[in-house]
C-alpha positions as CSV (number, residue, x, y, z in Angstrom):
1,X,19.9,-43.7,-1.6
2,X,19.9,-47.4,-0.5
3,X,23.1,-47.3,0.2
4,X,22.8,-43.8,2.5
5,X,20.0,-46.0,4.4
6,X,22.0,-49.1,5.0
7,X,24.6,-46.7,6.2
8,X,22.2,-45.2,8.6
9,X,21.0,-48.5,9.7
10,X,24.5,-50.1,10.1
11,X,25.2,-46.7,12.5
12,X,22.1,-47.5,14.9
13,X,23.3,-50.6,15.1
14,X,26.7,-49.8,16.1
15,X,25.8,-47.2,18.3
16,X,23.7,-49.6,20.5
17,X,26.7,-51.3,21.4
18,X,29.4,-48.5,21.1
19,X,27.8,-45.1,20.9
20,X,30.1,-41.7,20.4
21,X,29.7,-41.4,24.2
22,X,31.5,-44.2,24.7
23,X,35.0,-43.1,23.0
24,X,34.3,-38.7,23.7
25,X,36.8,-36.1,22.8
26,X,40.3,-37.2,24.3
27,X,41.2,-33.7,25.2
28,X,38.7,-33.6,27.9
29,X,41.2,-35.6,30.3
30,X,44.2,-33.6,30.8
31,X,44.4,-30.6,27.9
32,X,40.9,-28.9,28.5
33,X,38.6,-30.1,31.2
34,X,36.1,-28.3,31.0
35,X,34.7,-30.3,28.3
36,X,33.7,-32.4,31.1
37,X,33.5,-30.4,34.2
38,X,32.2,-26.7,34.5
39,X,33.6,-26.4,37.8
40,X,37.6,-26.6,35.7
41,X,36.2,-23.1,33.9
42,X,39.3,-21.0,34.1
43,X,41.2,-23.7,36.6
44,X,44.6,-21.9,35.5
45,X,43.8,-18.4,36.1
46,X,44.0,-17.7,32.7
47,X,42.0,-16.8,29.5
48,X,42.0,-19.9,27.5
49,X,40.5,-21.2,24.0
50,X,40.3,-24.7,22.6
51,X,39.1,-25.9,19.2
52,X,38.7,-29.9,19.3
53,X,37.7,-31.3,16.1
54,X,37.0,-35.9,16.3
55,X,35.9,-38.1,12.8
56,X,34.7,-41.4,14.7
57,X,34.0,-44.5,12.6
58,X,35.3,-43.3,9.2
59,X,35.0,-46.4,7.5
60,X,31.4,-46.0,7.3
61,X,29.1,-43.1,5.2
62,X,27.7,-41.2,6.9
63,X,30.3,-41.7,10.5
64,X,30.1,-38.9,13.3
65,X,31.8,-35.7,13.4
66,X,32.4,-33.9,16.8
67,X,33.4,-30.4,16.7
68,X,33.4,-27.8,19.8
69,X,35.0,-24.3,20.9
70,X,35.2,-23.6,24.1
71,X,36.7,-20.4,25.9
72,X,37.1,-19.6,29.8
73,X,38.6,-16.6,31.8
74,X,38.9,-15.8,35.4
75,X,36.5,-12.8,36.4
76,X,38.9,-12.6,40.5
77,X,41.2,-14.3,42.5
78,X,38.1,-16.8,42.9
79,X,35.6,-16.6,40.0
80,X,35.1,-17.6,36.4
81,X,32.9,-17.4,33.4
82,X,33.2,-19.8,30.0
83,X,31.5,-20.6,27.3
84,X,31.3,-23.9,25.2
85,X,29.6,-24.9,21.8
86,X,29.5,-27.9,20.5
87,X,27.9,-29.6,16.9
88,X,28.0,-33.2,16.4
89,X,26.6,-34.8,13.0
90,X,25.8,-38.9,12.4
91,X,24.4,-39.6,9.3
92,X,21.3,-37.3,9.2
93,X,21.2,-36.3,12.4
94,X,22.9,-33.2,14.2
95,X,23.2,-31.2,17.4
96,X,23.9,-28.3,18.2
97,X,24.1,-27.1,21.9
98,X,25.7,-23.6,23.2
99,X,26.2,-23.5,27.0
100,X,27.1,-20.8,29.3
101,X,29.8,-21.4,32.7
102,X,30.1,-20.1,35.8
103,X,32.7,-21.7,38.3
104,X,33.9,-20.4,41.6
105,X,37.0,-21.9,43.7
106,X,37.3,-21.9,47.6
107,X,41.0,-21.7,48.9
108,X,41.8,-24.0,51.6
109,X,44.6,-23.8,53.7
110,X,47.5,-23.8,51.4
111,X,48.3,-22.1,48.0
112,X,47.6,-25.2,45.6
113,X,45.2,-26.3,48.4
114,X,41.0,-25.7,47.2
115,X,37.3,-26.9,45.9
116,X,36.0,-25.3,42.8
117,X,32.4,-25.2,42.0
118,X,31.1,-24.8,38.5
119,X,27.4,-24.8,37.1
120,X,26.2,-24.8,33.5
121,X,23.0,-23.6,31.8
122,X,22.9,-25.1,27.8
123,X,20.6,-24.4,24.5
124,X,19.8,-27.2,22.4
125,X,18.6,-28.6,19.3
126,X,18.3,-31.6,17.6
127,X,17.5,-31.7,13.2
128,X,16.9,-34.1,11.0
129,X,18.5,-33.6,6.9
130,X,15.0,-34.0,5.9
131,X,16.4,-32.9,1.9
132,X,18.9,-35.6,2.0
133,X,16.1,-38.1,3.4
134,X,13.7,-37.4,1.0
135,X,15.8,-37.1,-1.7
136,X,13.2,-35.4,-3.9
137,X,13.4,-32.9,-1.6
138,X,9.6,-33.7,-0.3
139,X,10.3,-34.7,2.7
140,X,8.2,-37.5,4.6
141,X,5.5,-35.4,7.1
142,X,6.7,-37.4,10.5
143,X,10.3,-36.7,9.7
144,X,9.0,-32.6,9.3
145,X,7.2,-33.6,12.5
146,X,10.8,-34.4,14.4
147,X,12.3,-30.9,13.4
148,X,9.3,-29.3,14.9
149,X,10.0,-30.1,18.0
150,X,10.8,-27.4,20.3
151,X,14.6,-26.6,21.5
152,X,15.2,-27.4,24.8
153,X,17.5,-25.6,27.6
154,X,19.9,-28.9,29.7
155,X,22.7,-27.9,32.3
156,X,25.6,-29.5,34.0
157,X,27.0,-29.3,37.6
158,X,30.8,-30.2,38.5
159,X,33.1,-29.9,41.8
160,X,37.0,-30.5,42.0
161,X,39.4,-31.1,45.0
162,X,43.1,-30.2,44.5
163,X,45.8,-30.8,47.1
164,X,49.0,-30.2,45.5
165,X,49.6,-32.4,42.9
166,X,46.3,-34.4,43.6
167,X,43.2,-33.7,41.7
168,X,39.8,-35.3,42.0
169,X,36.7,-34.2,39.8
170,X,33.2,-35.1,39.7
171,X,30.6,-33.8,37.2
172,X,26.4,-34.1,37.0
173,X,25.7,-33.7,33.0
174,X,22.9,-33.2,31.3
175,X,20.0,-32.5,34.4
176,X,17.3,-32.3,32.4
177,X,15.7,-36.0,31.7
178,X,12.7,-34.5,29.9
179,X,14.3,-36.5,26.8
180,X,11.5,-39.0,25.9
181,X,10.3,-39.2,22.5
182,X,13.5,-37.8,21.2
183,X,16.2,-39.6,19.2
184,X,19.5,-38.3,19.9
185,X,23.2,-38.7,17.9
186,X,24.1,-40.9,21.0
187,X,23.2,-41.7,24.5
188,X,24.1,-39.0,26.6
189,X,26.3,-38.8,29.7
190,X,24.8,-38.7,33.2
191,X,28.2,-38.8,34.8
192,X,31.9,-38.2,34.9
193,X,34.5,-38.6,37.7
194,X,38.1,-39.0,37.8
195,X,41.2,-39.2,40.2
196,X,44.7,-38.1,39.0
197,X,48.0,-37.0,40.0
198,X,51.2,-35.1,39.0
199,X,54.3,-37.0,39.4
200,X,57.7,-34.7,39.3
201,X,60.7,-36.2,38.2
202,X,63.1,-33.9,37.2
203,X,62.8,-30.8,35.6
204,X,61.9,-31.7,32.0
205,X,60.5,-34.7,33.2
206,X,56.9,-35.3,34.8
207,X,54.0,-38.5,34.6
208,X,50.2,-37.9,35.6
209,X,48.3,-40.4,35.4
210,X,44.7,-40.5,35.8
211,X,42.0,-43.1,36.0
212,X,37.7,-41.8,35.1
213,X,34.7,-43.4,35.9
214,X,31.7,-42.3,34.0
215,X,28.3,-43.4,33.2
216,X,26.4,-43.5,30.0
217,X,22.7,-43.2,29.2
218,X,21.2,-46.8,28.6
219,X,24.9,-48.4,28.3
220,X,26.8,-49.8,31.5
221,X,29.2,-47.4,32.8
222,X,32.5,-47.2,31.4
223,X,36.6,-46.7,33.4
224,X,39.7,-45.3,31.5
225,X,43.1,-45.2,32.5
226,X,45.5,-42.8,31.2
227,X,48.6,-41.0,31.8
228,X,50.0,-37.7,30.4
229,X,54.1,-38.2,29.9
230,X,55.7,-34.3,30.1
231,X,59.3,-34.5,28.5
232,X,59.8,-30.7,28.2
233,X,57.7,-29.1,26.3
234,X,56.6,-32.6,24.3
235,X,53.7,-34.7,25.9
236,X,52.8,-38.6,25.2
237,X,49.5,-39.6,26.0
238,X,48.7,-43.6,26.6
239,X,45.1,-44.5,27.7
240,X,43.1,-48.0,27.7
241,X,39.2,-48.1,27.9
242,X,37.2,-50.5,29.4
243,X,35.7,-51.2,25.8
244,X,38.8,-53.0,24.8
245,X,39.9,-50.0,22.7
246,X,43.5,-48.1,23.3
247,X,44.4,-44.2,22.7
248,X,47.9,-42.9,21.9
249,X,49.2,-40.1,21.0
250,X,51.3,-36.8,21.1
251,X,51.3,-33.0,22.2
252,X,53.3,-29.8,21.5
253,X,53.2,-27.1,24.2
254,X,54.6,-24.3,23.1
255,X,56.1,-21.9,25.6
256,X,53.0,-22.8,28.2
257,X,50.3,-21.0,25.7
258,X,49.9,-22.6,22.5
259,X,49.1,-26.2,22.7
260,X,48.2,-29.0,20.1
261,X,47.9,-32.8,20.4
262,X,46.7,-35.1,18.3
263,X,44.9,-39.0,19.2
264,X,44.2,-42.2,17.7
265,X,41.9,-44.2,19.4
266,X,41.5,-47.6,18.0
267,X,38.1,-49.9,17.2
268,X,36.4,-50.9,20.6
269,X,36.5,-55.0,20.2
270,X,33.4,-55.7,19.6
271,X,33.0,-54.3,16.1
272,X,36.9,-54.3,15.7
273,X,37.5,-54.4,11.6
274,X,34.0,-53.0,10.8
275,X,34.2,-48.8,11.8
276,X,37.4,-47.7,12.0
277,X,38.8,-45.9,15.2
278,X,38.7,-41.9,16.0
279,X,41.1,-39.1,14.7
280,X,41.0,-36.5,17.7
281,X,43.2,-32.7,17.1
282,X,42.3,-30.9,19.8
283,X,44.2,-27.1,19.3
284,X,44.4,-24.5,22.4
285,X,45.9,-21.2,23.5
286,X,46.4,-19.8,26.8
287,X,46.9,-15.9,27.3
């Protein structure tokens, strides 16, 4: 039990410094979006699912576990609908939040030429592993007390520009700020923007890179920049974040529908040696 609570301490303390927010799912950049941005629901006019799975910090009992499905699908030519659920569990506390996607794009002038426009509504709830706490099993009345606290509804709003093979996003998350008195898993996002762009070279060949700006609940905001390397139907993924921490790693697109890649992103540097970096498997198909 001491050991479970040193754990838990050791965590807190981490995560002032370098919480999950900091390092989120890696997918979210170039394989699936709309992690990030509801307004990329159904960007590719068509149905698409994505599993994502991240261990953060194994070195320590007790480290975070991300896991989300999400699922999109054109509606029209214009509009679409997606859905996105997500649990993440650190030590005794977990998540839970389901949220619901509506996005619409606005052609411009040319074919690859428009503004999308994408709204979320999400359910939440935050528990506490009051048994594991307790260990007896009686568990403490203010940690009963935390559990009782009603669910709460959040939502997210998100616009993108494309002009060819240029792409800008920006993304509002999490709207509601009623979140005094809680404790949460990590500080939460307030913000999320990014620049990229596709880069032909030959056929088989292609580079995108891609630099995000984003801002974190009660932590300064954080850059990353990253590039997606296309050789075929094989794709190398290189990012550096302004933590001092570095992602690589490797995808497998199979004829434009299945798709699976795999990240490592190493310890940020200020507790380098102490929690171990992040495993992130993100697996998607596209019908």
């Amino acid at each position: 039990m001491k050991k479970l609570i040193f754990s838990l301490l050791l965590i807190g303390a981490i995560a002032s410094s370098a919480s999950a927010q900091l390092t989120p799912m890696k997918s979210q950049y170039f394989q699936n979006p709309y992690l990030v941005n509801p307004a990329m629901a159904g960007k590719d006019a068509r149905t698409s699912v994505f599993a994502n799975y991240a261990n953060q910090w194994n070195k320590i009992e007790g480290s975070p576990v991300l896991m989300s499905f999400s699922a999109s699908t054109p509606i029209n030519d214009k509009a679409s609908v997606g859905i996105n659920i997500i649990n993440d569990k650190a030590g005794l506390l977990a998540r839970t939040q389901a949220m619901g996607t509506f996005a619409y794009r606005v052609p411009l002038d040319e074919e690859n030429h428009n503004i999308r426009f994408g709204v979320s509504l999400s359910w939440r709830q935050d528990r506490f592993d009051v048994g594991t706490a307790s260990g007896s099993g009686n568990a403490d009345p203010a940690l009963n007390k935390y559990n009782d606290k009603e669910n709460y509804l959040d939502g997210n709003f998100g616009v993108s520009y494309q002009l060819k093979g240029f792409e800008a996003q920006f993304s509002y998350l999490n709207l509601n700020q009623n979140r005094s008195g809680r404790v949460s898993t990590v500080d939460y996002s307030t913000f999320y923007s990014s620049v990229s762009y596709l880069l032909p070279i030959d056929q088989l060949l292609s580079v995108k890179p891609l630099f995000a700006y984003r801002g974190i609940k009660g932590y300064k905001n954080m850059w990353d920049a990253a590039a997606e390397w296309k050789l075929a139907e094989l794709a190398f993924y290189t990012m550096y974040h302004s933590n001092s921490s570095f992602t690589g790693g490797i995808g497998y697109d199979y004829r434009k529908s299945l798709n699976i890649s795999v990240m490592y992103n190493s310890e940020p540097a200020d507790i380098r040696g102490i929690s171990g970096g992040i495993f992130d498997l993100a697996v998607g198909y596209k019908f």
